[in-house]
C-alpha positions in Angstrom: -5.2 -19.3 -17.9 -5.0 -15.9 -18.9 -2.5 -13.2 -18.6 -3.2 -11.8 -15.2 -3.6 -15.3 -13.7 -0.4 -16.3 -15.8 2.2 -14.0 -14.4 1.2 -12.8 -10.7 4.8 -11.8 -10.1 4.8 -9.4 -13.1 1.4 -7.7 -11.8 3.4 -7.7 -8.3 6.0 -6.1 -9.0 4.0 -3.6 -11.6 1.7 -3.0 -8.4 4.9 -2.3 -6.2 6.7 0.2 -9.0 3.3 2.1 -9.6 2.9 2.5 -5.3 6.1 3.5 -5.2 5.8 5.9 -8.1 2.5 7.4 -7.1 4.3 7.8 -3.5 7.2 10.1 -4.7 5.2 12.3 -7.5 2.3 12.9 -4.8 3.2 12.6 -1.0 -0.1 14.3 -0.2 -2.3 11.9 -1.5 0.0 9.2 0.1 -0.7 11.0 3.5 -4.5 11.2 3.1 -4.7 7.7 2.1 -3.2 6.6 4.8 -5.5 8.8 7.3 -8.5 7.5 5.9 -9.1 5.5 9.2 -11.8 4.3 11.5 -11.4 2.6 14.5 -7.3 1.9 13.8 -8.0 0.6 10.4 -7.0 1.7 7.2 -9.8 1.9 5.2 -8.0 1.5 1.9 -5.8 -1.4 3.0 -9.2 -3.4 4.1 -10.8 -2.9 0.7 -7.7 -3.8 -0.8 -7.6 -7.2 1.2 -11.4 -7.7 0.5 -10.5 -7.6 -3.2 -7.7 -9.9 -2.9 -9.9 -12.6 -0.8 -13.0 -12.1 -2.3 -12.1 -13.9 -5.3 -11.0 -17.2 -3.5 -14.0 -16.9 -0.9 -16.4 -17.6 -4.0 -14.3 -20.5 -5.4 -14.9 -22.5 -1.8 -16.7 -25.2 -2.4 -18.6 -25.9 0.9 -20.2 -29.0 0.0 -16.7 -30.5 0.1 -16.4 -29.6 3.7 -18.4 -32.9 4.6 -16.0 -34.8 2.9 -12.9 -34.2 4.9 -13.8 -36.7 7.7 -13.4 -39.4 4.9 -9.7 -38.6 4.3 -8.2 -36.7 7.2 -4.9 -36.7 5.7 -4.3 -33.5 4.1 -6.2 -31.6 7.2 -3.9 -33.3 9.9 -1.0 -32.6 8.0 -2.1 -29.2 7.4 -3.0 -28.9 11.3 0.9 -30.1 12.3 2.4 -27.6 10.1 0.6 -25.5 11.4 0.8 -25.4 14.5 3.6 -27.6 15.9 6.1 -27.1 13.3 5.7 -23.2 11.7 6.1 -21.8 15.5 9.2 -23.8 16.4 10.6 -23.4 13.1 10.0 -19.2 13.2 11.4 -19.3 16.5 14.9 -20.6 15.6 15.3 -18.4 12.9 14.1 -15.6 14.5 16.4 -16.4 17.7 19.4 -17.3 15.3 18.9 -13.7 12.9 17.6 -11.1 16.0 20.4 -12.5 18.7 23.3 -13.2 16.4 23.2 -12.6 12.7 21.7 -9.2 13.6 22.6 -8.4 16.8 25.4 -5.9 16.3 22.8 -3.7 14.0 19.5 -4.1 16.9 18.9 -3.0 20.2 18.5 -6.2 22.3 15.1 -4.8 23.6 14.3 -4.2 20.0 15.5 -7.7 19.2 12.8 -9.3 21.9 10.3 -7.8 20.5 11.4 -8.9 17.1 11.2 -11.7 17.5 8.0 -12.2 19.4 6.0 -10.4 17.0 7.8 -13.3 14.5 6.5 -16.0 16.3 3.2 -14.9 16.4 3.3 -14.5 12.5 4.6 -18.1 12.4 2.0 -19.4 14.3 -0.6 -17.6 12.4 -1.5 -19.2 8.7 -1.7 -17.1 5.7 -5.0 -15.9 5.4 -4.7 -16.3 1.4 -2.9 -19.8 1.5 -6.3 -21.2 3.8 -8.8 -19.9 1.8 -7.0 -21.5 -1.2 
């Protein structure tokens, strides 16, 4: 492995203090980034997520694909976590931190919609951890 693949959380992190850095010594730039939009999307974040998935797209082997009707375990496992228990799960914890942990500091309509948008990001799968 080499050093970039070696510490991700250090590049992170680096990646976070330099965005945050470039953010207070140039608002300006900050703002045009950020209006460099077509049809609601921001054109920088979608190359930035192209350069993050690319990389793993290539790496798929797709002859393999044929082979997971030959040991279904890890895709029905996959497929239950997924779907029946990621939900569920996101729901209680949304329910127990938007009604109760964090109810004195949230609007309750604010709270409902909390926690809706939750769910749905619980029943979605990483679009990183799939391609991997």
């Amino acid at each position: 492995m080499n050093h970039f693949e070696r510490f991700p959380s250090l590049w992170v992190a680096l990646a976070m203090i330099a965005g945050i850095t470039l953010g207070a010594l140039s608002p300006g730039l900050v703002t045009a980034l950020a209006g460099a939009r077509i049809a609601s999307i921001n054109l920088v974040v979608a190359v930035l997520i192209w350069a993050m998935v690319y990389p793993m797209m290539v790496g798929v082997d797709f002859g393999a694909i044929k082979g997971v009707a030959k040991q279904p375990k890890g895709l029905i496992l996959t497929l239950v976590v997924n779907w029946l228990v990621k939900p569920f799960t996101m729901a209680l914890l949304t329910v127990l931190f938007f009604e109760h942990v964090f109810a004195p500091f949230i609007a309750a309509e604010d709270a409902a919609q909390y926690i809706a948008g939750l769910i749905l990001l619980g029943a979605a799968p990483c679009t990183a951890m799939v391609f991997v």
